[in-house]
N, C-alpha and C positions, 0 to 999 in steps of 0.2 A: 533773206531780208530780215532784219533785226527789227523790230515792232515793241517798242514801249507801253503804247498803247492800242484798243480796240475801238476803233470811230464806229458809227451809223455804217458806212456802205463797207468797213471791213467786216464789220460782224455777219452783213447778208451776205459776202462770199465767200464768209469762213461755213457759214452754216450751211449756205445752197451747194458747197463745193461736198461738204458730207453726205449732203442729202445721195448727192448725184456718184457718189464714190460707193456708199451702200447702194446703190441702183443698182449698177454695173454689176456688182458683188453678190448678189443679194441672193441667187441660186445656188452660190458656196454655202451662205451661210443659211439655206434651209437642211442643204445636205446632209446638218450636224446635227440637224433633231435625234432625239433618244429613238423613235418606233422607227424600223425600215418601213413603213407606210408609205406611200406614194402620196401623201399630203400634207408632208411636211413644210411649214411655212412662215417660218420666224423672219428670216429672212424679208420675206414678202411682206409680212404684216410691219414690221419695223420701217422696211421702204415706203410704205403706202402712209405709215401713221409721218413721219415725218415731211415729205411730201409736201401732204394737206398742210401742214404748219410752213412747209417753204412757199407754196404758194399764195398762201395770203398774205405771208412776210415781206413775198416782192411786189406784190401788188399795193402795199403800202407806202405811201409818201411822204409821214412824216417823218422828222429831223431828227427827234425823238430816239434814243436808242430805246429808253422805257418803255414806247408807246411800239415801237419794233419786237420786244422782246414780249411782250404783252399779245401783239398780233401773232406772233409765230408760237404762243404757249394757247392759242387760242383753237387754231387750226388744229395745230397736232392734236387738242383735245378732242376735237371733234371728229377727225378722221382715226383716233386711234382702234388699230384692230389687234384682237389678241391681246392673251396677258402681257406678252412681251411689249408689243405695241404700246398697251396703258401705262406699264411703267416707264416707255422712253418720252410717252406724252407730260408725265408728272415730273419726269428730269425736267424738262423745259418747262414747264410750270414752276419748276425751283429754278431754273434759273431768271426765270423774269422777277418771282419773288427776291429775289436777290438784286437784283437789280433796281427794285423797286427803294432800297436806301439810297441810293446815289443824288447826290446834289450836285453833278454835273453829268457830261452828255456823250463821255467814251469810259472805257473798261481801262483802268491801270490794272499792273501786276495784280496787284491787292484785291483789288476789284472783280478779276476772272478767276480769280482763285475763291472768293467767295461766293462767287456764282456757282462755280464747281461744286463747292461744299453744300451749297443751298439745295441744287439740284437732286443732289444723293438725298438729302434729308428728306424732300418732300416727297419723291423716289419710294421711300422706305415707309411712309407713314399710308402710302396710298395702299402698302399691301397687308393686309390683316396678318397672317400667318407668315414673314416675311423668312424665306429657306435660302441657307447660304450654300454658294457652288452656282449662283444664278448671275445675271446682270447686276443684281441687286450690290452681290459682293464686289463685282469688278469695279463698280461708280466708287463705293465706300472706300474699298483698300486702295483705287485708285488716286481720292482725293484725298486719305489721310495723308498715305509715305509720299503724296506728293507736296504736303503743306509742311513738310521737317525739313525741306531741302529750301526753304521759301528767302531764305536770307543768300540765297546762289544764283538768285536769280535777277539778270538784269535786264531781261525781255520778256515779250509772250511767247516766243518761239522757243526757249527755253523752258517755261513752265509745260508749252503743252508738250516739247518732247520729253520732257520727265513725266508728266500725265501717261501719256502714252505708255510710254515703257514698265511705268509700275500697272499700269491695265493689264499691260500684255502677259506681265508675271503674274498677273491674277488668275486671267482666264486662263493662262497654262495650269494653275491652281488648282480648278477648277473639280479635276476629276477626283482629287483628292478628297473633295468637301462631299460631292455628290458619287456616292458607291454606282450608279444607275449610269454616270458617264466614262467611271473607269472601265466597267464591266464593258460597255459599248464602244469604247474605243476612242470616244470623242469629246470636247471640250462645249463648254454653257455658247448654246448656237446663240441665245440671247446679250453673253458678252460680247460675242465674237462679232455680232453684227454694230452694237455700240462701238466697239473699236473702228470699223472701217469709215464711219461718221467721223472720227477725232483725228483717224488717219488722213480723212478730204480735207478737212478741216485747216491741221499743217500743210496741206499744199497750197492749199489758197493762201496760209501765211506767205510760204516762197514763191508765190506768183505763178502756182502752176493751177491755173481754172480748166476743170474738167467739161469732159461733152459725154452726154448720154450714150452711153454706146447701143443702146436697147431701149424701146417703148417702154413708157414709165409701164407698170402694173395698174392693172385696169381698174379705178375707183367706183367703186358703191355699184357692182356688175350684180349685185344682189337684186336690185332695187329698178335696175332698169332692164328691160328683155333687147338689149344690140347685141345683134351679132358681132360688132367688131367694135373695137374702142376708137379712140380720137380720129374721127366723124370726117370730120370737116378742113379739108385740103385748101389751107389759107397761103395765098399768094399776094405782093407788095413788093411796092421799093421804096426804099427812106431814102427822102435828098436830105442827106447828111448837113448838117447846122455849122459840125466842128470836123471835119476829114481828118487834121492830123492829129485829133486827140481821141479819134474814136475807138472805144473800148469793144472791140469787136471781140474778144474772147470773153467778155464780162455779158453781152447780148446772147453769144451761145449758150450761155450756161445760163441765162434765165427761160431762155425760149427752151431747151433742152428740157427743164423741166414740165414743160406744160404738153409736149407731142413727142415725136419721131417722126423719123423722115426727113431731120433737119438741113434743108441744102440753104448756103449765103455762099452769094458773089460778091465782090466787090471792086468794083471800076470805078474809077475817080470820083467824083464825088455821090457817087448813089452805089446803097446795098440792097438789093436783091435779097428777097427770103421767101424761103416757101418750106410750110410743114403742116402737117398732120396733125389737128390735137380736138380737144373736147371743148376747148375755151377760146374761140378767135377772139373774142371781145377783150380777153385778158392778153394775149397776143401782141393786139395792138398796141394798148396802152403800154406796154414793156418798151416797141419799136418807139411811140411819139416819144420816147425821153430823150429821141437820139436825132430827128427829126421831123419835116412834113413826109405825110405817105401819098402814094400815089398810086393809080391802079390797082385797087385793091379788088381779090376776088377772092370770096368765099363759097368752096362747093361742098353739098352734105354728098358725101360718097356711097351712104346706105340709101339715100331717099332723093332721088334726082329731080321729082318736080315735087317742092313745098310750098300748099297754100297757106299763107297768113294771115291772121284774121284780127284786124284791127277794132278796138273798139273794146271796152270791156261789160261782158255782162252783169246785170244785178243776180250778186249772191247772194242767197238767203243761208242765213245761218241757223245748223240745226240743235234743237236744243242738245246736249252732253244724254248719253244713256248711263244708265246704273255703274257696267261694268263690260272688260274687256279684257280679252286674251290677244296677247302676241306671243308669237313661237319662231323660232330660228328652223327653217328643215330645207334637207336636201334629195332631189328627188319627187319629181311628181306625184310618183303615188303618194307617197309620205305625205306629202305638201296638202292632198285631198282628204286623207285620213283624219290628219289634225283638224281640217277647216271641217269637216263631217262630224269631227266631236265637240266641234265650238268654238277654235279658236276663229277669232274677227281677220287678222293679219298675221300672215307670212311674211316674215325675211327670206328669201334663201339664200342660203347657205350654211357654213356649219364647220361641217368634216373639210371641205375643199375651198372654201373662200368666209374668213371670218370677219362677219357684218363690223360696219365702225360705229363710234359714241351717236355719230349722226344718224346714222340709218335709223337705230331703237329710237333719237328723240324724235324723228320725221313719222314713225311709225308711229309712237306714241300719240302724237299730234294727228293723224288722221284719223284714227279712232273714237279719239273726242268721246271718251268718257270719264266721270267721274272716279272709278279705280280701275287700275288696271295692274294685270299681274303678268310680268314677261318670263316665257320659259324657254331658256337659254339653248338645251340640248344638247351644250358641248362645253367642256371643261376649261377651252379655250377661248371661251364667249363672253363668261359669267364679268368678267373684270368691267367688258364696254358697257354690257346690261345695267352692270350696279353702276357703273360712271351716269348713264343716262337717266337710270332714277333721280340723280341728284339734280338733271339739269333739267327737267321736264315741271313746265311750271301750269296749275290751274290743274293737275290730277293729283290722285294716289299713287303712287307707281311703287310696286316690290314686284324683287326676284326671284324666282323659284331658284334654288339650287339644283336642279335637272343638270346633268353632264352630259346625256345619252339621250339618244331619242327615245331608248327604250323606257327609260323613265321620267322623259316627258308624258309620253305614249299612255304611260300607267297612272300618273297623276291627273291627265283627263277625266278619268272614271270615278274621282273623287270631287271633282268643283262644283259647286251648286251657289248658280246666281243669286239664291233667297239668303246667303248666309255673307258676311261681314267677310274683308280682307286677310284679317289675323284666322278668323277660323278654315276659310277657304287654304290659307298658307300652311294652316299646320295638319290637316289632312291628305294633300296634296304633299308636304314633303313627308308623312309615313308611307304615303303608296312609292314614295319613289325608294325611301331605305330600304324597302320589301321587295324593290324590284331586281333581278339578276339581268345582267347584258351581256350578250354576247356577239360577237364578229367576228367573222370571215371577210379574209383578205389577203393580199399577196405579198412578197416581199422585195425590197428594191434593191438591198443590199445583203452581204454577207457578216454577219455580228453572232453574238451571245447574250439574252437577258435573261436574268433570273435562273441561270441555268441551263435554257431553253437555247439549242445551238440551231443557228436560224442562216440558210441560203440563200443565195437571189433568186427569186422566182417561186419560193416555198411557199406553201397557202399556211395562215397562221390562222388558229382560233388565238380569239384574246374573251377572256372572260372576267368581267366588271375592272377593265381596264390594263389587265397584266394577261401576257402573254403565254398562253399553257400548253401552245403543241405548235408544232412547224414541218410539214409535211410536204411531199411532193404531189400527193394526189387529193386534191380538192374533200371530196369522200370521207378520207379515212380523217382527216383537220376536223370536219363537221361531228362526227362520230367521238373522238374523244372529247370536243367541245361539249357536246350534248350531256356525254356521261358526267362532267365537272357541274353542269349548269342544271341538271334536272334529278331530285331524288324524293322520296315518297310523298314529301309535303306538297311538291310542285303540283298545283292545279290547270295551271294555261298556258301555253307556249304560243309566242308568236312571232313569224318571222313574216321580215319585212325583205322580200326578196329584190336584186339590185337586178341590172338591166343583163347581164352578162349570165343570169339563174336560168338553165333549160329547164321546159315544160316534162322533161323527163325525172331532172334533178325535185325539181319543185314534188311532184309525185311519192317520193321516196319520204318525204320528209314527215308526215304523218306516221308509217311505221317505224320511223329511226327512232320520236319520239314516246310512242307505244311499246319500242322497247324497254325504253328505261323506266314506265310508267303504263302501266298497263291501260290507268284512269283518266288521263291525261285529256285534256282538249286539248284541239289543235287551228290554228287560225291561220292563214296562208295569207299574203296583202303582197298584189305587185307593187312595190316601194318604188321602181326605175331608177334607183339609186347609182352613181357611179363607185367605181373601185372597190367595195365593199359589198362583195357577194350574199352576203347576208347578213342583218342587224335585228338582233333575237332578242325578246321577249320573255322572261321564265317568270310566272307568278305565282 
């Protein structure tokens, strides 16, 4: 379909048709991560950040592409997880900036090409130390060599299949820029998931609208304790307005986004739908665009009889206290540890599910204090942490640079309430330089990093972040771990042991570290951690 330009409702089903094209994808493209860790999740985070930004996108009404691109740069900020994540949320934040010069009300050639180019920019400026062989390079290279060929172009389906295709010589690029993805085999999982977005993207150009093939990825699972995600088994039928103009593949793919389970019938004038999702309310209002509903029934499937309680109560509001900690952890014990050492609020997650911009502002906000200091834990965190400082209004809000729990862990033992923000900050990040990390874990693939020739199924120490043994017996991985991580200076070791640690193995661990240390203390903390047999402490 040859397309001049980009109206209001094509740009929502260029973008939702992305969104839902990295859904479907989006376990390939964790697969490309650098560490064989079993928590790999670019993929995942990229789908879930984008998402958030489609569904406020469709759930808006106006005419507006501005106010469109604006809504959907709004969402993805808030739901972005992961560094990957933050930067695909700031793409879209450059593209609405971009958008925002327009003096009329669809996208010419000219036009999505400088949305393109905007989005790269603001892309690039969101990341401090910005490393090329990343996503970062594929937006850039993608929209330079694609703005030389710009006088060739007499559609938007031409533009984006040159986009595309100089992406793709990017991220094939890739490995070249970054030594860590030749040596592993694989290409920037952060390009490779933008691609699949640009690739839905041209489908929706030729009129091919995508269906979910799979439950979106569970949102903000941090924050709520459900066992199961989208809740609530919503059933209806629209007596269709317009029959023979109805956009019934344009309806799957907005409901698609919001559940699974997605069944529609359709018999002369009425369609039938029934699905599974987190948002009936939002549901609905997708269906009235198309019609009146009728028999509508909504069942919570986790909670069979819910009372409701009308009426709102008076809330007293309390004054703001001095000061607060929030921390990212995974793992009940951990989770009690930190709340034992002061922190006010838990996110969990981390290592297996990376909180979004939203979660730190909603945290931030229940806290309700005058400063507050967030400690990230994970290297993958720090991006939405710093994003939510920014958006977090009526406190102080800084981030620790903690990557590890272990150096979150260590920076507890330096904060003291009676002291200001800046000096709590810079105490707290020398206990964290000082701290060594280490983990135990398994391996999910067969690779090579640093050297280190690695199996599926091998137990890996990784020590302050790089991989230093790969073993087949759990034991002897801890053992040369230990010798890297512990030498005469080392005073304390502590290991936070995960759910999968016997009360045998835990026993052992006291003299393994006495061996390399005669003087050593030793601290033992059931963590309940998943995948990660052990997350060690060397101080």
């Amino acid at each position: 379909m040859a397309v001049s330009s980009v109206s209001v409702a094509l740009f929502k089903k260029m973008v939702m048709n992305g969104a839902i094209n990295l859904k479907n994808n989006h376990k390939k493209v964790d697969e490309l991560n650098v560490f064989p860790v079993p928590d790999g999740d670019t993929g995942t985070n990229m789908s879930m950040t984008i998402m958030s930004g489609v569904r406020e996108m469709d759930s808006c009404e106006s005419s507006s592409i501005i106010e469109v691109g604006k809504v959907l740069s709004r969402g993805a900020l808030m739901g972005a997880r992961g560094n990957s994540g933050v930067i695909l949320s700031q793409f879209f934040r450059g593209v609405y900036v971009g958008m925002q010069k327009l003096d009329h009300n669809n996208l010419s050639i000219e036009d999505f090409m400088n949305c393109l180019e905007s989005g790269c920019r603001v892309a690039y400026k969101a990341v401090m130390e910005p490393v090329e062989g990343t996503i970062l390079t594929v937006v850039r290279e993608a929209a330079e060599n694609t703005r030389t060929h710009m006088n060739e172009f007499k559609t938007i389906d031409a533009l984006l299949d040159c986009y595309y295709e100089e992406a793709q010589k990017s991220l094939n690029n890739t490995p070249n820029l970054l030594p860590v993805l030749k040596e592993s085999g694989v290409v920037d999982s952060g390009g490779a998931g933008f691609l699949e977005i640009v690739k839905g993207m041209i489908m929706a150009l030729n009129g091919h609208m995508l269906e979910a093939n799979e439950g979106v990825p569970a949102t903000q699972a941090e924050e709520k304790p459900v066992e199961m995600k989208n809740v609530y088994c919503t059933e209806f039928f629209i007596n269709l307005n317009d029959p023979k103009n109805f956009d019934e593949s344009g309806l799957k793919s907005s409901l698609s986004c919001l559940g699974d389970e997605l069944f529609m019938l359709l018999q002369d004038n009425v369609s039938k739908i029934h699905l599974h999702t987190d948002h009936p309310g939002r549901v609905l209002e997708q269906a009235l665009k198309y019609g009146e509903l009728t028999d509508i029934k909504i069942e919570n499937q986790r909670i069979q009889h819910t009372h409701l309680k009308t009426g709102a109560k008076e809330m007293s509001v309390a004054p703001k206290k001095a000061f607060a900690l929030v921390a990212v952890c995974f793992g009940s014990g951990i989770s009690q540890t930190f709340k034992d050492l002061g922190v006010d609020y838990i996110i969990e997650g981390g290592q297996t599910m990376n909180p979004s911009t939203e979660a730190f502002v909603d945290a931030c906000q229940k806290v309700n204090a005058e400063n507050i200091i967030i400690i990230p834990n994970n290297g993958n965190v720090v991006m939405a942490a710093s994003q939510a400082a920014n958006l977090v209004k009526g406190s102080k809000v800084a981030v620790l640079k903690a990557k590890t729990i272990a150096q979150g862990y260590a920076s507890l033992m330096m904060f003291d309430p009676e002291q200001d923000v800046e000096a709590n900050l810079a105490n707290m990040t020398e206990a964290v330089e000082h701290v060594k990390t280490g983990e135990i874990t398994y391996s999910v693939r067969d690779t090579e990093i640093g050297g280190v020739k690695i199996a599926e199924g091998d137990f890996m120490g990784i020590a302050n972040g790089e991989i230093v043994v790969s073993t087949k017996k759990q034991t002897d991985a801890l053992n040369e771990l230990m010798t890297r991580l512990i030498d005469e200076e080392s005073q304390i070791v502590t290991f936070f042991c995960g759910k999968d640690a016997t009360d045998e193995e835990k026993e052992m661990l006291e003299s393994l570290c006495l061996e390399k240390n005669s003087s050593i203390e030793v601290e033992i903390i059931d963590g309940e951690q998943d995948i990660y047999s052990y997350i060690i402490a060397v101080e």
